[in-house]
DRENDO-1510 file (C-alpha; in Angstrom, 1 decimal, always signed):
<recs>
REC; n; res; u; v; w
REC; 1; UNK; -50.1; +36.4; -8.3 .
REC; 2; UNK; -46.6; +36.9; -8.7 .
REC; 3; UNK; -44.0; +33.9; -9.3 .
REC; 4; UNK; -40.2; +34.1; -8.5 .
REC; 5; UNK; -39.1; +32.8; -12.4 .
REC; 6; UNK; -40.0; +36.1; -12.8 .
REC; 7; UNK; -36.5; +37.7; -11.9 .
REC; 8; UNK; -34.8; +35.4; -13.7 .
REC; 9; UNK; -36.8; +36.3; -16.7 .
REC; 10; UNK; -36.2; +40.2; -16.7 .
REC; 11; UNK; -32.4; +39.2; -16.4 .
REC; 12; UNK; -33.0; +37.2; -19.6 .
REC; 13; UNK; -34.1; +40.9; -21.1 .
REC; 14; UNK; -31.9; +42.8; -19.4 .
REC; 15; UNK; -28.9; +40.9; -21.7 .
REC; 16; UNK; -27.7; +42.9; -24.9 .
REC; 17; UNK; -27.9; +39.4; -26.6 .
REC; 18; UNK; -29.9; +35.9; -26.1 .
REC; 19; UNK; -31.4; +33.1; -26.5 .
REC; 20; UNK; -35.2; +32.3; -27.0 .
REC; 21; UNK; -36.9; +31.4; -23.9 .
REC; 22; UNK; -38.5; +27.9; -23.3 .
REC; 23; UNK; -40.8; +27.3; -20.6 .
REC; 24; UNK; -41.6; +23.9; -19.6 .
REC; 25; UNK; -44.0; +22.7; -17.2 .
REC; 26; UNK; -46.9; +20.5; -16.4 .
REC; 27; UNK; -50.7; +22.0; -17.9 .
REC; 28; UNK; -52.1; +24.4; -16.1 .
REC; 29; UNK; -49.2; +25.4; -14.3 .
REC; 30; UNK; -49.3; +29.1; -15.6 .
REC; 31; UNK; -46.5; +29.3; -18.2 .
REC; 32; UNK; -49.3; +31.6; -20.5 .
REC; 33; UNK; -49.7; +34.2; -17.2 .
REC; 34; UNK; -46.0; +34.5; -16.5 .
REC; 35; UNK; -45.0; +35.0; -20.0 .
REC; 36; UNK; -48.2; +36.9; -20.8 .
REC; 37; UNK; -49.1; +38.6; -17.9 .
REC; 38; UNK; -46.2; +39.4; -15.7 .
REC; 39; UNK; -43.5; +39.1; -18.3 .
REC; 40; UNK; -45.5; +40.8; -20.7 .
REC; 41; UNK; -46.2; +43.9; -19.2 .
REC; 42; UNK; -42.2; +45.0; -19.4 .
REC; 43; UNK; -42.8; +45.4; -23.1 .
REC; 44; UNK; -44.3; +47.8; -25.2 .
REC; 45; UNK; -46.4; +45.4; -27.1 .
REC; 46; UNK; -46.9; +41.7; -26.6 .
REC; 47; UNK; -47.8; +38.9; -29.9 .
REC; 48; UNK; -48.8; +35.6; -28.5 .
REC; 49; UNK; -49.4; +32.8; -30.8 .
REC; 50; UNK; -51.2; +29.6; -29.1 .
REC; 51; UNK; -50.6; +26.6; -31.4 .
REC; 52; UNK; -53.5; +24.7; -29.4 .
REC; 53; UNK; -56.1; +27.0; -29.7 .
REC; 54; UNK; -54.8; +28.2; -33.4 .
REC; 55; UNK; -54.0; +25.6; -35.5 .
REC; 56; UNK; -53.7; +27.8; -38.8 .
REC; 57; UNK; -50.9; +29.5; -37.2 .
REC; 58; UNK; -49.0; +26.6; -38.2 .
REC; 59; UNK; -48.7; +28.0; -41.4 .
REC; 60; UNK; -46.2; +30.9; -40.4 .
REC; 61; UNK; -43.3; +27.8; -40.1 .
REC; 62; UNK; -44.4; +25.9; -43.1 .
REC; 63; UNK; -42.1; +27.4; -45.7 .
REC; 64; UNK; -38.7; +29.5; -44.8 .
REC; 65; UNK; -37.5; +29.3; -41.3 .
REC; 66; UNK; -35.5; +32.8; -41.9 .
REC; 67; UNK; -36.7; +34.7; -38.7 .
REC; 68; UNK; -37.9; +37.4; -41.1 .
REC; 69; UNK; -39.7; +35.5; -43.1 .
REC; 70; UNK; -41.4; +34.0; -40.4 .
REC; 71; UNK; -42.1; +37.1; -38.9 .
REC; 72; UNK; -43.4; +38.4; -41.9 .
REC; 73; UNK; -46.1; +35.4; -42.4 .
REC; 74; UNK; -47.1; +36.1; -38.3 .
REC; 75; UNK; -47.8; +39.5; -39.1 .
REC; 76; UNK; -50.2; +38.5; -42.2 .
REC; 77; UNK; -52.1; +35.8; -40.4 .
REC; 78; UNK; -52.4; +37.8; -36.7 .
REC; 79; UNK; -52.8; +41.3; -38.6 .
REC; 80; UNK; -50.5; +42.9; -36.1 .
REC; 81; UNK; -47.8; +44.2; -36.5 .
REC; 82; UNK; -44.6; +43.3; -35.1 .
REC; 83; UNK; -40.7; +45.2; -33.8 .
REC; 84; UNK; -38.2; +43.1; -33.6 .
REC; 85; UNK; -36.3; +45.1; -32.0 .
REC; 86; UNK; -38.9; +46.0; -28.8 .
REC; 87; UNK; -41.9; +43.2; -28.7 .
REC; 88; UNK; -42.1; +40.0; -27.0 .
REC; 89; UNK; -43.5; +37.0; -29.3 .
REC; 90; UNK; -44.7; +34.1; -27.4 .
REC; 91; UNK; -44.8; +30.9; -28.6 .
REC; 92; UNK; -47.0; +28.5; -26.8 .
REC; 93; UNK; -47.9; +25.4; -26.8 .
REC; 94; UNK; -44.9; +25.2; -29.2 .
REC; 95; UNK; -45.2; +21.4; -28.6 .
REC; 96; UNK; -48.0; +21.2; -31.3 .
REC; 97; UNK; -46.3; +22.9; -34.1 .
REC; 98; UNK; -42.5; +20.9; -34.4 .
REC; 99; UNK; -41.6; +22.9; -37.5 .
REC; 100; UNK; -42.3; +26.3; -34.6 .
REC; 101; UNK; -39.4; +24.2; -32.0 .
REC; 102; UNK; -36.8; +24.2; -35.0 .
REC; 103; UNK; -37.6; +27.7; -35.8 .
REC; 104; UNK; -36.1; +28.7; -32.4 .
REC; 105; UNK; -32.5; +27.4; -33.7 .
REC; 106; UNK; -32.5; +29.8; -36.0 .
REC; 107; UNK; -33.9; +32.5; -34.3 .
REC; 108; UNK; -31.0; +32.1; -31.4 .
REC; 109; UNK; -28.4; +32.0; -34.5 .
REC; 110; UNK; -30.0; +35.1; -36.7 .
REC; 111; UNK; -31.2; +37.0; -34.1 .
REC; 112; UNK; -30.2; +37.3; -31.0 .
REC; 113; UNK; -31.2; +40.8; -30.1 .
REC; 114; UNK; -35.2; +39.2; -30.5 .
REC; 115; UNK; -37.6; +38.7; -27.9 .
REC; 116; UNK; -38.4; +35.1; -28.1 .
REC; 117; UNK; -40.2; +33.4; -25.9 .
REC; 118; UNK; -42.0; +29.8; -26.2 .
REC; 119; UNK; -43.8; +27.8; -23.9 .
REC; 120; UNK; -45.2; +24.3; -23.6 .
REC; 121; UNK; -46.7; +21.2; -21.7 .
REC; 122; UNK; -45.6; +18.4; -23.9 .
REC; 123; UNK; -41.5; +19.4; -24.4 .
REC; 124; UNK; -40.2; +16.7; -22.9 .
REC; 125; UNK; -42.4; +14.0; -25.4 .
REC; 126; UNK; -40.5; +16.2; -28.1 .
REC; 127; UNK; -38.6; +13.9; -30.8 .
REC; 128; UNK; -36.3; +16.7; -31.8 .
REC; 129; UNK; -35.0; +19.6; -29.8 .
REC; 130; UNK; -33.1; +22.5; -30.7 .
REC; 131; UNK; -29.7; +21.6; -27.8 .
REC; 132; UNK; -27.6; +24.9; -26.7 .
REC; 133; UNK; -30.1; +27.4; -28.4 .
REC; 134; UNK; -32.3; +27.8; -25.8 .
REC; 135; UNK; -32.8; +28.9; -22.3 .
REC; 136; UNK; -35.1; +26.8; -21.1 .
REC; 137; UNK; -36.9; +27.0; -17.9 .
REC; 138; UNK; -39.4; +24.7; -16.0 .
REC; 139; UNK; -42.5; +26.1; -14.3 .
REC; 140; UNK; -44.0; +24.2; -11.5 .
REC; 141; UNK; -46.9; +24.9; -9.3 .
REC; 142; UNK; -46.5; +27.7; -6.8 .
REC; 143; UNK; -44.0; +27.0; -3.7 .
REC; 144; UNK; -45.1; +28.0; -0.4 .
REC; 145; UNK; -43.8; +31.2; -0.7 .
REC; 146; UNK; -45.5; +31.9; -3.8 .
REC; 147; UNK; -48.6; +31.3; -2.0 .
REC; 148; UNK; -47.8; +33.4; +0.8 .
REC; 149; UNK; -47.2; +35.8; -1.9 .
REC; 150; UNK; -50.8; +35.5; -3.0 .
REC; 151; UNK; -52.3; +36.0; +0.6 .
REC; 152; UNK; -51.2; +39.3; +0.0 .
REC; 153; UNK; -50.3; +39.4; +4.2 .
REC; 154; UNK; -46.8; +41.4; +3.7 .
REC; 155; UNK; -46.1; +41.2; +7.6 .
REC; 156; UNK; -46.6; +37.5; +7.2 .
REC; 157; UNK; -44.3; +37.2; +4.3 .
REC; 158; UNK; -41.4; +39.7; +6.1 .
REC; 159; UNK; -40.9; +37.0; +9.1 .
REC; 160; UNK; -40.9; +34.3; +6.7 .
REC; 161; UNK; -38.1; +35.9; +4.5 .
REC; 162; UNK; -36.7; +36.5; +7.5 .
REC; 163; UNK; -37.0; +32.5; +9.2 .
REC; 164; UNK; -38.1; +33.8; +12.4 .
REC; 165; UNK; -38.4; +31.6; +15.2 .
REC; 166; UNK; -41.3; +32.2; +17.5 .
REC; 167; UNK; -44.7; +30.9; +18.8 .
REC; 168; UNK; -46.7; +33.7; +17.4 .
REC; 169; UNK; -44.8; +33.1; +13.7 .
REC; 170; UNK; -45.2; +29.6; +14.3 .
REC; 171; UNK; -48.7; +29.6; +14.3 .
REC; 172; UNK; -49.1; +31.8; +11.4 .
REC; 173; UNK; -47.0; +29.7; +9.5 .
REC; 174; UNK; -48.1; +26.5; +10.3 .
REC; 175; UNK; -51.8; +28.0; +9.8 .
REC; 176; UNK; -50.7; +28.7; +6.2 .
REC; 177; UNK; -49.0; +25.2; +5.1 .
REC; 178; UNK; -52.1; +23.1; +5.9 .
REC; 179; UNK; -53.9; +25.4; +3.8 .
REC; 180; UNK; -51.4; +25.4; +1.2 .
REC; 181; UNK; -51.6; +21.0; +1.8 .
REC; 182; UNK; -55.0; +21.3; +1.0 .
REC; 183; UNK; -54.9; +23.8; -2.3 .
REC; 184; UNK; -51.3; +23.0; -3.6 .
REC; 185; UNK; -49.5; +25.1; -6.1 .
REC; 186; UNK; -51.5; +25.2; -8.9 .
REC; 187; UNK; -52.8; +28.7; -9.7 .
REC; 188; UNK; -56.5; +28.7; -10.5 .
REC; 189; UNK; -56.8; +26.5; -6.9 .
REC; 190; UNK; -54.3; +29.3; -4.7 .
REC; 191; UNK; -56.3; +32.3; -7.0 .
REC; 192; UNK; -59.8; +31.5; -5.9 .
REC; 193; UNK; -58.5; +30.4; -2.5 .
REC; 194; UNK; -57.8; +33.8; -1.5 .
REC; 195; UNK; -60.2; +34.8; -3.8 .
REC; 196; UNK; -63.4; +33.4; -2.0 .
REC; 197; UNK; -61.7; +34.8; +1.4 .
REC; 198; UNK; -64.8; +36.2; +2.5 .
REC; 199; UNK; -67.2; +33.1; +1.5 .
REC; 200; UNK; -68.1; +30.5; +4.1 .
REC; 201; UNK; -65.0; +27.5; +4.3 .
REC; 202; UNK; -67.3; +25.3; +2.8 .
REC; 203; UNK; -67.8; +27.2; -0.2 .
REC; 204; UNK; -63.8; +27.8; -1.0 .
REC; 205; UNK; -63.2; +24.0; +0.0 .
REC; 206; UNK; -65.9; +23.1; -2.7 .
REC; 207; UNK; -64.6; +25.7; -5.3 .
REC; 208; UNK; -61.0; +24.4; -5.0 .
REC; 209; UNK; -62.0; +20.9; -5.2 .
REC; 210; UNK; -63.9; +21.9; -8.3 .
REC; 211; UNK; -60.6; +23.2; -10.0 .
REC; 212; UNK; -58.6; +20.2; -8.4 .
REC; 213; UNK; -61.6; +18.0; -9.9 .
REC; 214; UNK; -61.2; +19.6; -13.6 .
REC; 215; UNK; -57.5; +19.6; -13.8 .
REC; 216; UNK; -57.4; +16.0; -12.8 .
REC; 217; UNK; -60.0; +15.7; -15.9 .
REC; 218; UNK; -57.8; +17.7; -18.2 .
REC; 219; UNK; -55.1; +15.3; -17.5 .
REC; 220; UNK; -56.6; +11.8; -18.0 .
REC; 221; UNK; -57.5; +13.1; -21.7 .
REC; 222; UNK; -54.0; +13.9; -22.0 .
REC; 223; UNK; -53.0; +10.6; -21.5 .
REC; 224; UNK; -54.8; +9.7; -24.5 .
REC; 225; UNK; -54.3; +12.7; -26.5 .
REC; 226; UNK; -50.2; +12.5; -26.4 .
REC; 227; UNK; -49.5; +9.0; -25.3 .
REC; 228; UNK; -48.6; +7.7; -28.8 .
REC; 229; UNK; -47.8; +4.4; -28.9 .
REC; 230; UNK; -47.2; +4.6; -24.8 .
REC; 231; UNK; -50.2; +3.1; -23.3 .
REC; 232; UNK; -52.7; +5.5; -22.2 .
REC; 233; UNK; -54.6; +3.0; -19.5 .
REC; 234; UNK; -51.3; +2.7; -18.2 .
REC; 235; UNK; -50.3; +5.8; -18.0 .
REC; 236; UNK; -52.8; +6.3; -15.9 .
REC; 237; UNK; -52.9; +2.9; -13.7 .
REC; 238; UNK; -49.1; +4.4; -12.8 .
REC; 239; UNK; -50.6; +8.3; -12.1 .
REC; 240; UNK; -53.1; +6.7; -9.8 .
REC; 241; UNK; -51.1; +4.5; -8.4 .
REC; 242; UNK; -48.4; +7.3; -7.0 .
REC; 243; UNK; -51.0; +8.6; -4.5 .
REC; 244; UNK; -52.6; +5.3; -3.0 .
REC; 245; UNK; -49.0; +3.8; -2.5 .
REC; 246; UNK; -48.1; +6.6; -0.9 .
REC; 247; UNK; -51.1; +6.4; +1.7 .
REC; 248; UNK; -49.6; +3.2; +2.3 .
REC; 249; UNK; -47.3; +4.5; +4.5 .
REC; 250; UNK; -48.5; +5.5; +7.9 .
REC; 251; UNK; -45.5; +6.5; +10.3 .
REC; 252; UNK; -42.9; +5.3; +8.6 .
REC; 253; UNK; -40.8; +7.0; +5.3 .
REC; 254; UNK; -42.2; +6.7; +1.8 .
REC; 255; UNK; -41.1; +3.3; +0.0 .
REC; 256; UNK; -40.0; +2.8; -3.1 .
REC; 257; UNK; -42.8; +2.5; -6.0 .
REC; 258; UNK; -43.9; -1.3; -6.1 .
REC; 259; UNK; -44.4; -2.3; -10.0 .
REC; 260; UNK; -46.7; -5.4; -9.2 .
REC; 261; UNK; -50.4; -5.1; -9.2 .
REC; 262; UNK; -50.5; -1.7; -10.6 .
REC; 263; UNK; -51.3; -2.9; -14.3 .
REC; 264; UNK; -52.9; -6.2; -15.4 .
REC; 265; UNK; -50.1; -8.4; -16.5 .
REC; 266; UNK; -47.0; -6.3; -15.5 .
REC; 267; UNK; -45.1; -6.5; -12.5 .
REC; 268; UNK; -41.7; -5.5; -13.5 .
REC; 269; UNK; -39.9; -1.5; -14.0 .
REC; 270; UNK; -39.1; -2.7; -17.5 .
REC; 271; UNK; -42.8; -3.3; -17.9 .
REC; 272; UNK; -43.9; +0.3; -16.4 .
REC; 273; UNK; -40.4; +2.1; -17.7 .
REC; 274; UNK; -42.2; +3.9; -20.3 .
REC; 275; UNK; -45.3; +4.8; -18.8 .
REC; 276; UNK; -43.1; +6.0; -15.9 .
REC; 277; UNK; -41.0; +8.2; -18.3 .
REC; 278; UNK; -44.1; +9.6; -20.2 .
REC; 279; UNK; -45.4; +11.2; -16.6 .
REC; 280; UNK; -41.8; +12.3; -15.6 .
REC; 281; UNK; -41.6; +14.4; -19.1 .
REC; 282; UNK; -44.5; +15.7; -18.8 .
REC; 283; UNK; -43.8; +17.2; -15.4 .
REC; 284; UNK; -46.6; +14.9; -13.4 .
REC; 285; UNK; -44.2; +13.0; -11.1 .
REC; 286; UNK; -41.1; +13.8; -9.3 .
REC; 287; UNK; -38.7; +10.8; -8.5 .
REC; 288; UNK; -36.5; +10.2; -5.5 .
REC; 289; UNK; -33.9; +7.1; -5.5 .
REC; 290; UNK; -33.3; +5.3; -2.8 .
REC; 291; UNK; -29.5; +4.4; -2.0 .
REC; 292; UNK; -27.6; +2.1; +0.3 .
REC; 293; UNK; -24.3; +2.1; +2.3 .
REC; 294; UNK; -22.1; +4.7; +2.1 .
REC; 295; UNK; -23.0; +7.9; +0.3 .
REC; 296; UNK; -20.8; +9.4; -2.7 .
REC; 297; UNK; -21.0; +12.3; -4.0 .
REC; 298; UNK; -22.1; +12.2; -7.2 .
REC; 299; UNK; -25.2; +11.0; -5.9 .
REC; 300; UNK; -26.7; +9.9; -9.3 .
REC; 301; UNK; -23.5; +7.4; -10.5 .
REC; 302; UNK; -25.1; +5.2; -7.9 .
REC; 303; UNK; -29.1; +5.1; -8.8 .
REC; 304; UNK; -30.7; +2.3; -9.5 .
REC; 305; UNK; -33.8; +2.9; -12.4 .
REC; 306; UNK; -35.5; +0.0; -11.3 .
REC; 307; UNK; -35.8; +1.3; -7.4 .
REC; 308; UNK; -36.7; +4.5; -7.1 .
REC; 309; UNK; -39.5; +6.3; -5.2 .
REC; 310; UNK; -43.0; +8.2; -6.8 .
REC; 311; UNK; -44.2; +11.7; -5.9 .
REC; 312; UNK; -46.7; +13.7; -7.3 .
REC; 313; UNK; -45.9; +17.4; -8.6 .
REC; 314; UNK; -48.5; +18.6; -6.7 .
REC; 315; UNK; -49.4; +18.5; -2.8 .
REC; 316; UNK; -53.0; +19.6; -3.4 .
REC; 317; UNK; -53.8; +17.3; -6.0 .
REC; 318; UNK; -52.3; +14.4; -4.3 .
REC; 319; UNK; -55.1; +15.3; -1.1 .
REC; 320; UNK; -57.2; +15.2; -3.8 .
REC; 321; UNK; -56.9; +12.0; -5.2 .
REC; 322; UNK; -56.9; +10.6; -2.0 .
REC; 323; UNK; -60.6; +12.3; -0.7 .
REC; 324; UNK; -57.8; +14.0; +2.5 .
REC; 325; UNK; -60.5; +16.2; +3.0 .
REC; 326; UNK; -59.5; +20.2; +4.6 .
REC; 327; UNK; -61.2; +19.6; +8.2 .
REC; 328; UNK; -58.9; +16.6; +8.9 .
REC; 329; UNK; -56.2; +18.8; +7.2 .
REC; 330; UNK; -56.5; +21.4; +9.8 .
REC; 331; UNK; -57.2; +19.1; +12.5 .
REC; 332; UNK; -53.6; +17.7; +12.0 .
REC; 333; UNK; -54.8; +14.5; +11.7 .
REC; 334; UNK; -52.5; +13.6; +8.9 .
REC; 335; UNK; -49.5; +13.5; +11.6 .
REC; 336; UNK; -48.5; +10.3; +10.8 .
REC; 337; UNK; -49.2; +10.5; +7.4 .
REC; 338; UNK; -45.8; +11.2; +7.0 .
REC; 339; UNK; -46.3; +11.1; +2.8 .
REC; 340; UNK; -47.7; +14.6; +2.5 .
REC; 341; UNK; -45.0; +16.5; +4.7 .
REC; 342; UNK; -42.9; +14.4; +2.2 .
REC; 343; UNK; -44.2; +15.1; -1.0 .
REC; 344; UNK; -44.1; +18.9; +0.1 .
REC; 345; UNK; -40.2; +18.7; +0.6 .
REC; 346; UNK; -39.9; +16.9; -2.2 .
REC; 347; UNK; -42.2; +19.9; -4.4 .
REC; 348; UNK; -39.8; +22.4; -2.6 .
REC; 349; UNK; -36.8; +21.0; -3.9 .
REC; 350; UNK; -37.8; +20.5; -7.3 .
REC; 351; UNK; -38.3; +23.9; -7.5 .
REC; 352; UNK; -35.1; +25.0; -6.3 .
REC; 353; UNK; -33.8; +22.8; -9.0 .
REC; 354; UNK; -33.0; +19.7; -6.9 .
REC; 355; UNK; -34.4; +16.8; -9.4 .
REC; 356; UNK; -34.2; +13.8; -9.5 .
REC; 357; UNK; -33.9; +13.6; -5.9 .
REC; 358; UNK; -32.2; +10.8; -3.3 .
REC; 359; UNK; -32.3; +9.3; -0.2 .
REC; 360; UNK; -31.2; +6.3; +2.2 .
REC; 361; UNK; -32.1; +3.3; +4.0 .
REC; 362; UNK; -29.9; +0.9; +5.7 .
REC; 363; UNK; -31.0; -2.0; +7.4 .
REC; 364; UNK; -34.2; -0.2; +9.6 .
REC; 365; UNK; -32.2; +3.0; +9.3 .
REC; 366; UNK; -34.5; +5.7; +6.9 .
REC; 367; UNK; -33.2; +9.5; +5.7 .
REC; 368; UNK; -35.9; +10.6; +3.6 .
REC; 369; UNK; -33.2; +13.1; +1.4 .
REC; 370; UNK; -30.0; +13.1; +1.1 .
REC; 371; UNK; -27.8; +16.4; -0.4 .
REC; 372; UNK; -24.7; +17.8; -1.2 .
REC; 373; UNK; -23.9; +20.8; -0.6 .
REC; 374; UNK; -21.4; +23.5; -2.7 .
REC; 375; UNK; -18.1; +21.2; -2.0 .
REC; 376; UNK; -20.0; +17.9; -2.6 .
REC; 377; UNK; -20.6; +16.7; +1.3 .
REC; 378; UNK; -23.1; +14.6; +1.9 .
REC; 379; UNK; -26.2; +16.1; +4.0 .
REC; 380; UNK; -28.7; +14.4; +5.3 .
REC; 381; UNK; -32.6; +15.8; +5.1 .
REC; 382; UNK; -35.0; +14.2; +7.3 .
REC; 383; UNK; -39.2; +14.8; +7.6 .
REC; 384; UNK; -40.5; +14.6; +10.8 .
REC; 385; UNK; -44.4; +15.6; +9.8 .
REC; 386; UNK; -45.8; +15.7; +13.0 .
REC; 387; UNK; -44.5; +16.3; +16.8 .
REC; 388; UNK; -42.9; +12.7; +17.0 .
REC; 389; UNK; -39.3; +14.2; +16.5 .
REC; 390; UNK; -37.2; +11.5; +17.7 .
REC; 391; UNK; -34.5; +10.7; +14.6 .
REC; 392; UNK; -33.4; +7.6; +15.4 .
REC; 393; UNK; -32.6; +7.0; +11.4 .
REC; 394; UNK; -30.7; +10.2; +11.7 .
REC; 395; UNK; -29.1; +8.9; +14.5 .
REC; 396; UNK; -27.8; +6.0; +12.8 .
REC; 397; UNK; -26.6; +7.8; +9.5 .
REC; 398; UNK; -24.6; +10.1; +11.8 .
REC; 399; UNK; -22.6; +7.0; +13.4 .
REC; 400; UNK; -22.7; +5.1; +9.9 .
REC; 401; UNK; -21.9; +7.9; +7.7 .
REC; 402; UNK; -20.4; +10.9; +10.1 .
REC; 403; UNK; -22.0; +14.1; +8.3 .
REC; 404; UNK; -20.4; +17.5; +9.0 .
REC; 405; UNK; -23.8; +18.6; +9.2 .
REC; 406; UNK; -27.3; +17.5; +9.4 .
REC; 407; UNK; -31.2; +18.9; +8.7 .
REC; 408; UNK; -34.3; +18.2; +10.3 .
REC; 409; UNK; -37.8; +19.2; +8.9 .
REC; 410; UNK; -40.7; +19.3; +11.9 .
REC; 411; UNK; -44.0; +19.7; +12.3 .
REC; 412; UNK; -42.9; +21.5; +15.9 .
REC; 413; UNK; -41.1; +25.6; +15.7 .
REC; 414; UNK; -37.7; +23.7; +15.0 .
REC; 415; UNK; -34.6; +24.8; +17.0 .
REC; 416; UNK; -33.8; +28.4; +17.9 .
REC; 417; UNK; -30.2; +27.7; +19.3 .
REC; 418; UNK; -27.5; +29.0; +17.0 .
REC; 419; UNK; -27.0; +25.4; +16.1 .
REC; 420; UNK; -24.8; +24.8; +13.0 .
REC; 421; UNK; -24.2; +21.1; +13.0 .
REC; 422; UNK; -27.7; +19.6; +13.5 .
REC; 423; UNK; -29.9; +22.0; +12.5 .
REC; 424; UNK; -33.5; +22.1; +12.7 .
REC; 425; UNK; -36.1; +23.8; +11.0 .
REC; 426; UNK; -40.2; +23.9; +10.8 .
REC; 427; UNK; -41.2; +22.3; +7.5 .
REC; 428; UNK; -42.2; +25.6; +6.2 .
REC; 429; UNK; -39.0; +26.8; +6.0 .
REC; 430; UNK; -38.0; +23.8; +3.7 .
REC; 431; UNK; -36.8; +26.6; +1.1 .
REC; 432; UNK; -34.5; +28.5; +3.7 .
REC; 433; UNK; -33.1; +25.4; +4.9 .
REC; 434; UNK; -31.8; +24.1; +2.1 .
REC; 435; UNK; -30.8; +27.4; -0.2 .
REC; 436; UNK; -29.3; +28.3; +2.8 .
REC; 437; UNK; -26.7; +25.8; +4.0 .
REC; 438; UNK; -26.4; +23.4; +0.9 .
REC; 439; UNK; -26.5; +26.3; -2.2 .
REC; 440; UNK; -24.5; +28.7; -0.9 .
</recs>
């Protein structure tokens, strides 16, 4: 299972000098097998210290912070030894040891030519953070392409690098996003996917709803492990919530997140602000603001906190939550649920670095994103999920707002004319679309 962080990571090494590594993400996104595993294996020896599972190993940051020193103490409680010079130390779940996220300061100061490399699932709950003297990265669950990556079909992925336009590739493609709808992007659900290949669909349906079933688990007891003095049962009244308003909507846009009803006796944004926060820090929600009128670029001087829109991080699990189960998947049945198709863009962007996120609505007038490109020009995104394709919200931003250009997501093979005003892609080639006529 490769992931495209990767690239950016032997850049990191490939520098003369640097700054530790900090990999962010939600849990269980697979921060320890990128940094481990495919990372890892560009060294000549690799020291990972797991602050969850090993406690003790607090005790390396309890005195000096000097880098030697602290390399020293590693060396005496992991018995290994340690270059400076050559290995890769990993750091996870750094999160857990505070004294281990200051340490990094003075590892970017003292020793730049080190191999430093930390990870965790609880940075952004962190109450002090070492600003400027790290790189840090955020992992999220696979894209589409990562997945098409781990069906190992390289013909398959050659026309989708390539955003080919046919029926045949159409097919394919389309085959390959309802599946990736119904695993998502987290990697022990895409890993026995393909994995189980050869097992009846029943069986890889019930083994990916198992992992689905566990990670959902694994994050209710975080609520109450981190929260603090955030309110775990409404932590998780909000996390719940995300995926049953979204099923609200049938053919229409998602709406903004309503605050009433979702918590006994709160029914404002100031009343879910910090239980909203907590899930956005820790990686479990992606937000989208709605705007009116005339969009300016830059997009966030005009959000509101108090209106803004809910996603979850993670396609699959959001099927999940909701019992979507694969046969009405595949059967397309979910054509007007225009929410998933949405929440997908919404993954896709996030992962090209696009977060928070916006969009529009005037009147009855609804663009489900709205961009700007290299020069700061305003571009409108819209979702079509299904084969109703008629933008009639597009339409209207056009004549309201005058775009130089425009992009349009379908459930159909998009457009194949050499079209470079309204444009108009499949959904699958979210990625394409975007990186190429907004980040280049």
């Amino acid at each position: 299972m490769q992931r495209e962080l990767l690239t950016t990571l032997l850049n990191w090494k490939a520098l003369p000098e640097r700054k530790p590594l900090l990999i962010d993400g939600a849990r269980q996104t697979g921060k320890t097998y990128l940094l481990q595993t495919l990372f890892g294996q560009h060294f000549p020896r690799v020291l990972r210290i797991d602050f969850l599972e090993s406690p003790k190993m607090a005790d390396a940051f309890a005195g000096s912070l000097v880098p030697q020193d602290v390399l020293t103490n590693i060396e005496l409680l992991t018995g290994q030894p340690f270059n400076l010079q050559t290995d890769l130390l990993i750091l996870d779940e750094i999160g857990e040891c505070p004294r281990a996220v200051t340490a990094l300061k003075y590892f970017a100061e003292q020793t730049p030519q080190a191999f430093i490399a930390a990870s965790g699932s609880n940075i952004g709950l962190l109450n002090t953070f070492p600003v400027g003297k790290v790189e840090q990265y955020n992992l999220r669950p696979l894209t589409f392409r990562e997945f098409l990556l781990a069906a190992n079909e390289p013909a398959l992925l050659k026309v989708y690098d390539a955003a080919q336009n046919s029926a045949a590739t159409h097919s394919r493609l389309f085959e390959k996003l309802t599946d990736y709808y119904f695993t998502g992007g987290m990697p022990e659900a895409v890993s026995l996917w393909f994995k189980l290949v050869d097992q009846s669909i029943l069986e890889r349906v019930r083994a990916v709803a198992k992992v689905q079933a566990d990670l959902l688990a694994g994050y209710s007891r975080d609520f109450g492990k981190y929260a603090g003095k955030t309110d775990a049962a409404l932590i998780e009244a909000i996390f719940t919530a995300v995926p049953s308003q979204l099923a609200a909507v049938v053919d229409e846009s998602v709406k903004r997140f309503k605050f009433k009803d979702v918590y006994a006796r709160k029914s404002r944004y100031q009343d879910l602000e910090t239980g909203i926060a907590w899930l956005e820090k820790c990686r479990l929600v992606l937000k989208n603001y709605p705007l009116e009128g005339l969009p300016r670029s830059s997009l966030a001087a005009y959000k509101k906190d108090n209106m803004v829109k809910l996603f979850l991080f993670d396609v699959g699990l959001l099927n999940h939550m909701l019992g979507v189960s694969y046969l009405e998947l595949k059967q397309q049945n979910f054509e007007y649920k225009g929410y998933i198709a949405e929440n997908f863009v919404q993954q896709e962007l996030a992962a090209l670095g696009i977060d928070p996120c916006f969009s529009w609505h005037d009147a009855r007038a609804e663009i489900e994103f709205i961009l700007t490109d290299a020069t700061g020009n305003i571009v409108p995104l819209e979702v079509k999920s299904g084969k109703r394709t008629r933008a009639r919200s597009l339409q209207s931003f056009i004549e309201k707002c005058q775009p130089l250009k425009t992009i349009k997501l379908t459930g159909t093979q998009g457009s194949s004319a050499l079209e470079q005003q309204h444009l108009v892609y499949p959904l699958y080639y979210t990625a394409h679309a975007v990186t190429q006529h907004l980040l280049t």
